[in-house]
Each structure stands twice: as structure tokens, then as C-alpha cells.
KOLRODO-993178 format. One record per residue (C-alpha): residue number from 0; residue in three letters; x, y, z. Coordinates in Angstrom, 1 decimal, always signed. Example, Ala and Ser with C-alpha at 12.3 -4.5 7.8 and 13.67 -1.06 7.14 Angstrom:
% residues 2
(pt 0 ALA (+12.3 -4.5 +7.8))
(pt 1 SER (+13.7 -1.1 +7.1))
% end
This chain:
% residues 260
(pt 0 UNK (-65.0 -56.5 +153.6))
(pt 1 UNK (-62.8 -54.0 +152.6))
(pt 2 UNK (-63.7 -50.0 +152.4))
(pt 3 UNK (-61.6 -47.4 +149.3))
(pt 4 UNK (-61.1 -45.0 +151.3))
(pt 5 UNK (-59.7 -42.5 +149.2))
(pt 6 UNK (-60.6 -42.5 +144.9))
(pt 7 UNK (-61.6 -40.2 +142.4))
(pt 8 UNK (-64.7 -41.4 +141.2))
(pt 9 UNK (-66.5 -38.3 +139.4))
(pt 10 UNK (-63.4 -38.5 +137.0))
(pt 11 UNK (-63.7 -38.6 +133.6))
(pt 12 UNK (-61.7 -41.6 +133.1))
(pt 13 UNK (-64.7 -43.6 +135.3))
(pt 14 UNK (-67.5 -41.9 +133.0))
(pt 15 UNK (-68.1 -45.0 +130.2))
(pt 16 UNK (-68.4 -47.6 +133.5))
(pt 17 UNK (-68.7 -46.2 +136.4))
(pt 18 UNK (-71.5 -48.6 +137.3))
(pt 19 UNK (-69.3 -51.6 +136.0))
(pt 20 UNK (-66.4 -50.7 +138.0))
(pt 21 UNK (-68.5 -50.2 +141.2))
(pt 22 UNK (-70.1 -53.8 +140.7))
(pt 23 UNK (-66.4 -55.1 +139.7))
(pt 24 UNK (-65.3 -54.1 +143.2))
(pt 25 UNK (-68.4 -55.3 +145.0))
(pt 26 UNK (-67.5 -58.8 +143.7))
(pt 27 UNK (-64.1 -58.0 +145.1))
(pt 28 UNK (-65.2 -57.6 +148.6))
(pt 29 UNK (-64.8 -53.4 +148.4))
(pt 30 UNK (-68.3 -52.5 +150.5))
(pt 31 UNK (-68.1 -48.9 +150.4))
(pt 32 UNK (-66.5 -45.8 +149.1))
(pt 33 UNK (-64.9 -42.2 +149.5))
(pt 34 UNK (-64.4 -40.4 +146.4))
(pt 35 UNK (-62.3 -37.1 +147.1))
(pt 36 UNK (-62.9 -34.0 +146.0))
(pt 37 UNK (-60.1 -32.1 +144.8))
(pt 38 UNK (-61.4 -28.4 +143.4))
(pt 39 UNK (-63.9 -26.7 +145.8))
(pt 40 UNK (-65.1 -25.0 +142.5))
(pt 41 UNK (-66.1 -28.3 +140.8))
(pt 42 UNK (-67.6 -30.0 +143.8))
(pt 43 UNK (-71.1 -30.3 +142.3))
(pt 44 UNK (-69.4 -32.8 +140.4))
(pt 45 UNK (-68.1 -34.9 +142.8))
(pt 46 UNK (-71.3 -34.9 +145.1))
(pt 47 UNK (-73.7 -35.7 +142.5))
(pt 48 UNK (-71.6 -39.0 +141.7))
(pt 49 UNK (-71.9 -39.7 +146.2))
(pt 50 UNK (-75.8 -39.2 +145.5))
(pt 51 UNK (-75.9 -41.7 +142.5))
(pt 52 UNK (-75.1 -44.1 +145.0))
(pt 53 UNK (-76.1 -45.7 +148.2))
(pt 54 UNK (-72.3 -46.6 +149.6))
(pt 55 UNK (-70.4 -43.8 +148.3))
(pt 56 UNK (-69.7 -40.8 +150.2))
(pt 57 UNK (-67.1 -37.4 +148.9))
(pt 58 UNK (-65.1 -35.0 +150.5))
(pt 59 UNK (-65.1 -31.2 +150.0))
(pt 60 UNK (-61.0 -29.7 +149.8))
(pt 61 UNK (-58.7 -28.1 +146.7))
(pt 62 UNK (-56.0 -30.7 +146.0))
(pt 63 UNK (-52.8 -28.1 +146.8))
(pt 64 UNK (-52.2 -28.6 +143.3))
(pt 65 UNK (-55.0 -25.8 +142.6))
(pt 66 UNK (-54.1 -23.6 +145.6))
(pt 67 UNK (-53.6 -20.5 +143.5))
(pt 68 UNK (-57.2 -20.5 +141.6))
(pt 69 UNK (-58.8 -21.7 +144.8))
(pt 70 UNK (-56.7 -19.2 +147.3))
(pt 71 UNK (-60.1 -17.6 +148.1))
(pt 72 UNK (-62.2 -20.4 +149.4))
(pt 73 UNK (-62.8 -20.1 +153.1))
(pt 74 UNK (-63.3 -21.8 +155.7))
(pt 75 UNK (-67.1 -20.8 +156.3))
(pt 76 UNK (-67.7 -21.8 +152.7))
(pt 77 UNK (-66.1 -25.6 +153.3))
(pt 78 UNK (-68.0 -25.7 +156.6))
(pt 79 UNK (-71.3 -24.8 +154.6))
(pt 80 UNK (-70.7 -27.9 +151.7))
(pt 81 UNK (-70.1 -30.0 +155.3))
(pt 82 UNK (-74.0 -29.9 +156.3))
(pt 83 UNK (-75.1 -32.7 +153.1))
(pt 84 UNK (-75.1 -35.9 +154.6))
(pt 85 UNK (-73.0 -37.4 +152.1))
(pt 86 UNK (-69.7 -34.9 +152.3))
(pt 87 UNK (-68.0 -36.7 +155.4))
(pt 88 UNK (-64.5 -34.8 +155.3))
(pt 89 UNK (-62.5 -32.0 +154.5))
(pt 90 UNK (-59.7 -32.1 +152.0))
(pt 91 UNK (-57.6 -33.8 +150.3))
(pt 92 UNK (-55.7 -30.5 +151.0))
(pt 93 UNK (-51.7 -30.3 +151.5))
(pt 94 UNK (-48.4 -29.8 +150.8))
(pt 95 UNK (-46.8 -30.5 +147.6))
(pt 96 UNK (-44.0 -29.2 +145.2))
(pt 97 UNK (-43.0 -32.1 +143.7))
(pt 98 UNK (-46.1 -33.0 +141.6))
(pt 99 UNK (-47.6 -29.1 +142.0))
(pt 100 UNK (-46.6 -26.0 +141.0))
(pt 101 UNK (-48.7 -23.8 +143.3))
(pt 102 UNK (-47.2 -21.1 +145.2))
(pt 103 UNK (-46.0 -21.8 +148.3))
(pt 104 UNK (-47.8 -19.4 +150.1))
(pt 105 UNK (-51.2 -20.0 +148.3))
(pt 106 UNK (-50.2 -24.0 +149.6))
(pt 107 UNK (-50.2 -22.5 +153.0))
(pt 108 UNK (-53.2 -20.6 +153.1))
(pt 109 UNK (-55.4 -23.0 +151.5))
(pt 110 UNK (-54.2 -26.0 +154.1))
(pt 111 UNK (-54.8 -23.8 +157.1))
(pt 112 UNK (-58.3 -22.9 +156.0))
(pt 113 UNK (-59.0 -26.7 +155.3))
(pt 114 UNK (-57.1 -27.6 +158.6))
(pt 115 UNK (-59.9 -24.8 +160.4))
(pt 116 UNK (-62.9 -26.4 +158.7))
(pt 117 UNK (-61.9 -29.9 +159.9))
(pt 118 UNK (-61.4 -28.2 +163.5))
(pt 119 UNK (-64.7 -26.6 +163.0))
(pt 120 UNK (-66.8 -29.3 +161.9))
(pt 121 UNK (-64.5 -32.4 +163.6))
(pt 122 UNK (-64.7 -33.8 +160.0))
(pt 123 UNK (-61.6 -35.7 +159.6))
(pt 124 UNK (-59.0 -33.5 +156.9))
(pt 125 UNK (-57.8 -35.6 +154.2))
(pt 126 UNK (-54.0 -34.9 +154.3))
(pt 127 UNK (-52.3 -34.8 +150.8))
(pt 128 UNK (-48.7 -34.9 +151.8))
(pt 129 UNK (-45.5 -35.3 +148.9))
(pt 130 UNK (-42.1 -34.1 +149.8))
(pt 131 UNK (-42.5 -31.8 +152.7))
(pt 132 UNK (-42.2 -33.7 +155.6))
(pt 133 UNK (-41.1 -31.3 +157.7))
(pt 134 UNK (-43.1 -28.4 +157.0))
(pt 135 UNK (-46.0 -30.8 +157.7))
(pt 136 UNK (-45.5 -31.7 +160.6))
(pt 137 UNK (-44.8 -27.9 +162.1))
(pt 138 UNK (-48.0 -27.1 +161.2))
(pt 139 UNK (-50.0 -30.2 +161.8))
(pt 140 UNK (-48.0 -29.8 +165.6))
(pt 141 UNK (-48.9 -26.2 +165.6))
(pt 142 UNK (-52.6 -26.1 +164.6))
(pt 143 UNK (-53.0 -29.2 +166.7))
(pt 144 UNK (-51.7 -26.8 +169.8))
(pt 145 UNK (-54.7 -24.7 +169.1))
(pt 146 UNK (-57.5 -27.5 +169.3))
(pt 147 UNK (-57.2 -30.8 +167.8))
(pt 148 UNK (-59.0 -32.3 +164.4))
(pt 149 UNK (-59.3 -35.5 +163.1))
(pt 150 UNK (-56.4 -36.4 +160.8))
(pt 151 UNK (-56.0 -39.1 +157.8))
(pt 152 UNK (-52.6 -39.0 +156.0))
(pt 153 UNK (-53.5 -39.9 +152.8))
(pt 154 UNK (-51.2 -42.3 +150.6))
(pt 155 UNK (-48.7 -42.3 +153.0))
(pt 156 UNK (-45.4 -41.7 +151.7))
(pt 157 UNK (-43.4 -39.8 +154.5))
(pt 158 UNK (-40.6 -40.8 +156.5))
(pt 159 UNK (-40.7 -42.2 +159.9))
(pt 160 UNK (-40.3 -38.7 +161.7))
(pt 161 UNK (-43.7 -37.8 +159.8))
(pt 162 UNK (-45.2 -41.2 +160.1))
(pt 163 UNK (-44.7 -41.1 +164.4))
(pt 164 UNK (-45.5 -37.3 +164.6))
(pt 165 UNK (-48.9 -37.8 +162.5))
(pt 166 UNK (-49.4 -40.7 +164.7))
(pt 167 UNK (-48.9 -39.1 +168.0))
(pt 168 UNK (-51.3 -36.5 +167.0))
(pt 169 UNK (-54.0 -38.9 +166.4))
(pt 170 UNK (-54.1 -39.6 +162.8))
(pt 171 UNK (-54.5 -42.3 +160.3))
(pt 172 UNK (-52.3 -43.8 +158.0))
(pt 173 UNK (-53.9 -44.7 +154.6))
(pt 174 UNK (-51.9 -46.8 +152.1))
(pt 175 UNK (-52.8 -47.7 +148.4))
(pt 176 UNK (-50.6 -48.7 +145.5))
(pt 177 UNK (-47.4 -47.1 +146.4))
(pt 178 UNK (-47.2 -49.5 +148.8))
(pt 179 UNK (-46.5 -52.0 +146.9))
(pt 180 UNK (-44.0 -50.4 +144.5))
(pt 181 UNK (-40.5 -52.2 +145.0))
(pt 182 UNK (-38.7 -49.2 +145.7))
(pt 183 UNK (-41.1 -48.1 +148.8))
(pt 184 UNK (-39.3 -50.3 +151.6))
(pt 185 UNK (-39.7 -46.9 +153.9))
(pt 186 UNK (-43.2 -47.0 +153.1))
(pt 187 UNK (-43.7 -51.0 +153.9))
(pt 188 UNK (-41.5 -50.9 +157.0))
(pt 189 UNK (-43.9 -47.6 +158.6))
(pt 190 UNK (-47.2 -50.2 +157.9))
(pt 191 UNK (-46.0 -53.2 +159.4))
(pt 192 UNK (-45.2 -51.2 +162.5))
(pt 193 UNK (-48.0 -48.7 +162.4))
(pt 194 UNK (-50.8 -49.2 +165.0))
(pt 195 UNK (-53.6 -51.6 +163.9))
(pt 196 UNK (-56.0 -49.3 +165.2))
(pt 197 UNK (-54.6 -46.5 +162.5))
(pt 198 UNK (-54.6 -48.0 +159.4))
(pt 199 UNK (-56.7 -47.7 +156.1))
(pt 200 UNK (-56.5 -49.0 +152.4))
(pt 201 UNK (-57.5 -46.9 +149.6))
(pt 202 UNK (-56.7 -47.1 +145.6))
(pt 203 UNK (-56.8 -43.2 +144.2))
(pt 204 UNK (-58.0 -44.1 +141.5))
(pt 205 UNK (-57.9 -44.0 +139.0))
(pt 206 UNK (-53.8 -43.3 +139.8))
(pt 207 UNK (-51.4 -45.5 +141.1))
(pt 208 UNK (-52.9 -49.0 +140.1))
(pt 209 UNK (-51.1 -51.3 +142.1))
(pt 210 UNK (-48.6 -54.0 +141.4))
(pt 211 UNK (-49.3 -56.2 +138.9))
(pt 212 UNK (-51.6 -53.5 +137.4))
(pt 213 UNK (-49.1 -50.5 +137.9))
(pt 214 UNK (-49.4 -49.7 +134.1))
(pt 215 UNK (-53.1 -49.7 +134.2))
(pt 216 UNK (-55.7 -47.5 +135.0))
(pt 217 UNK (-56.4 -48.4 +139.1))
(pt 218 UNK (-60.1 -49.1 +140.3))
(pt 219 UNK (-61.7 -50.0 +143.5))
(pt 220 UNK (-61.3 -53.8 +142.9))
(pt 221 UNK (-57.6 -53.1 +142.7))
(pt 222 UNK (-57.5 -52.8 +146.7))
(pt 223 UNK (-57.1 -56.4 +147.0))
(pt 224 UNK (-53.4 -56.2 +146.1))
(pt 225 UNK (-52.8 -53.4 +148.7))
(pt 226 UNK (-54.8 -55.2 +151.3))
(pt 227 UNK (-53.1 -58.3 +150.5))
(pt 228 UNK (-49.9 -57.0 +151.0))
(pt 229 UNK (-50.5 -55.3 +154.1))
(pt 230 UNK (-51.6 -58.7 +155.7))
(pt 231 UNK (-48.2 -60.1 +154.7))
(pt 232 UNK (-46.3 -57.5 +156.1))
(pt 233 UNK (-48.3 -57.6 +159.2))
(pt 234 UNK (-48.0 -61.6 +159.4))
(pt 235 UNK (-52.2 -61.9 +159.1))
(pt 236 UNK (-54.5 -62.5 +156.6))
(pt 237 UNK (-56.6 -60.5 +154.2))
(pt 238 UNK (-59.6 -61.1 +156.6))
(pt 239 UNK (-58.7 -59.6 +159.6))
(pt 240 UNK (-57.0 -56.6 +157.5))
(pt 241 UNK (-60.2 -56.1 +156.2))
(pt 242 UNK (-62.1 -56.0 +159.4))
(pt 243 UNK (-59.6 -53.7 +160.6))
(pt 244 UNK (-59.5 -50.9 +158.3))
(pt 245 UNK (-63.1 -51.4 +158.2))
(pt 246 UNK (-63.3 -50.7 +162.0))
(pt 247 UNK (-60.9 -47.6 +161.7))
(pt 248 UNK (-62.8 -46.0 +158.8))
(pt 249 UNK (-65.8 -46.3 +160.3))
(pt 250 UNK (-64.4 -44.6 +163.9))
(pt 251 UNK (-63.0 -41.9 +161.9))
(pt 252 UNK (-65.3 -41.3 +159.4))
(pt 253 UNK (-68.2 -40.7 +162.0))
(pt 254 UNK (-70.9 -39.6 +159.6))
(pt 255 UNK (-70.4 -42.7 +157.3))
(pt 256 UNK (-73.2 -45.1 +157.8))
(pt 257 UNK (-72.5 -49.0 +158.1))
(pt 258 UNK (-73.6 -51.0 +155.3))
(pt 259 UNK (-76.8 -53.8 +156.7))
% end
């Protein structure tokens, strides 16, 4: 059993077989899903694709990538989107100005108000992270100092000072296909040392397909690879991995029901 916990299923690129690529990933082993929403604005979207479906569940955030349209949504409005029983998180909201070209200050603004709805609620904030490190952990340290939240680093890409301040803060470390690019030793080396107890897989997909598929578009099935690999770094087997990040998901993700 092995759980995605982090794709973009309402995407377009899902929209001539979604139910194919669902039932391709069943057959893999994949029993449930989180698809992420990444506009606050075009959350219907993302929610109605959770409701289509008994095992998938969403998240409401704005991807820093979109903090300057989305600079307005608040806190009380992401807290409100929180009371469906399928939205069970906040985010993915972040830091990034490598692959973004939001303001820096809008960045800001919009992670806070994500980081206070996940404080709020204690709804575990997805954490999109690329390239800023540092100013990531200040303020996870420093919001953390004023009450804590549930925390999941998402696609883990950070250095070890990130990777051991995330951690002694509580949070997760989720890996997908990066993890299995050749030139992410870093990234190998923080999840064969990382507690078990801390760990999730996830895809986001349909980006980042892993090795051997890296030129393809990802899916849920795909997780296998990941999962794989993080059993062989971890000298275990696919089963207990699986079992695992299972375990974790399901602690973190409180409102997420188990599958029969």
C-alpha cells in the first residue's frame, strides 16, 4: 500500500484519463490520494475532482508562484474552504525564486497567511520550498515560537541545515521523483537518515516523472520508482516503506479516512 501524497490531479493534462490513470495506480499498489491545490481562486476545480472520488482528498493554498494575484486571500477565507470534509490541508504555499517570479514580499505575505490557517485549523501546511533555505527556516522557527502547526515539506530538496530544522520542528519530509535524479546525492543522503516516522512519497504529477520515466508525463503509478528507491537507500523493502509512509500520512493527515 502506498499513498501520493502530493499530485495535481484537476490538471488539464489528467482530463482525457483521469479515471485510467487512477485505476493504473490502483493496480500499482497507490491506495489513496492528495491532489494539491495551487490557486485559491480556482479551488472549485480542484475540489470537485476530491468529490469525484472516494480516496482522493485536496488541499486549499496559492502555489507562491501566484502570490501577487492571490496577495489578498486571507487567512479566514482558507480557514472557511477547511470545513468540507475532503480539503485536509493548507498549502502548497512557499518560497520560491527560482521557478517563480512573484514578489518577494507578496511570497511573504501569502506564506504567513497560509502558515496562520494551518495554526488555526491544525491542518498540516503543505510547504513548497525551492532555493531559500534559509529564509525558510527563520520563519518556520519564528511562527513555530508563536504556536506550532503541523508541517510537510514537500518534494524535499533542501540542504541538511533545512532538512534537521524542519525536522526538529515536527515536520515531514515528502520525496518524489527528484529523488531519484542522479545529481540529487544531497537529497538521497537526507532520506536514508531521516526518521522513519517522518517520511512520505508523492509523484506531483504530472511533473517530475521519475527515473526511467523522467521524460514523460508522471502519474500516481509512477510512485513505485520513488518508493523503491527509498527502500534501497534505507536497506528495506518496498513493503515495509509502504506501510510506513502509509502510517505517517495517515498521523499527519488526521481528517483523511483509512481505506476498509
Amino acid at each position: 500500500m502506498l499513498i501520493d501524497s502530493h499530485c495535481h490531479l484537476d490538471f488539464d493534462e489528467f482530463n482525457p484519463d483521469r479515471d485510467a490513470i487512477l485505476a493504473r495506480a490502483t493496480a500499482a499498489g497507490v491506495d489513496a490520494f492528495l491532489t494539491i491545490g495551487i490557486r485559491v481562486r480556482q479551488f472549485a476545480r480542484v475540489l470537485a475532482v476530491a468529490e469525484q472520488y472516494d480516496n482522493v482528498y485536496c488541499t486549499v493554498g496559492t502555489l507562491p508562484h501566484f502570490a501577487d494575484e492571490e496577495r489578498d486571500v486571507t487567512t479566514a477565507e482558507l480557514v472557511a474552504q477547511t470545513a468540507h470534509p475532503k480539503v485536509i490541508g493548507i498549502g502548497e504555499a512557499g518560497l520560491d525564486t527560482f521557478f517563480g517570479n512573484a514578489s518577494w514580499d507578496a511570497q511573504i505575505d501569502v506564506f504567513r497567511a497560509h502558515i496562520h490557517a494551518a495554526r488555526q485549523t491544525q491542518l498540516p501546511l503543505v510547504i513548497h520550498s525551492v532555493r531559500q533555505d534559509d529564509a525558510m527556516a527563520q520563519i518556520l522557527t519564528e511562527e513555530s515560537r508563536k504556536g506550532g502547526f503541523p508541517i510537510l515539506m514537500h518534494a524535499f530538496s533542501g540542504g541538511p541545515q533545512l532538512a534537521e530544522t524542519a525536522l526538529s520542528l515536527g515536520a515531514y519530509l515528502s520525496f518524489g521523483g527528484l529523488l531519484t535524479f542522479p545529481e540529487n546525492e544531497t537529497s538521497r543522503q537526507i532520506a536514508a537518515a531521516a526518521p522513519a516516522d517522518r517520511l512520505l512519497v508523492e509523484t506531483d504529477a504530472p511533473s517530475l516523472a521519475p527515473v526511467p520515466h523522467q521524460d514523460e508525463r508522471n502519474e500516481p503509478a509512477l510512485i513505485i520508482h520513488t518508493a523503491q528507491l527509498l527502500a534501497d537507500l534505507r536497506h528495506t523493502d518496498l513493503a515495509t516503506i509502504g506501510q510506513q509512509t502509509s502510517e505517517n500520512f495517515y498521523r499527519l493527515f488526521t481528517k483523511a479516512r483509512r481505506s476498509d
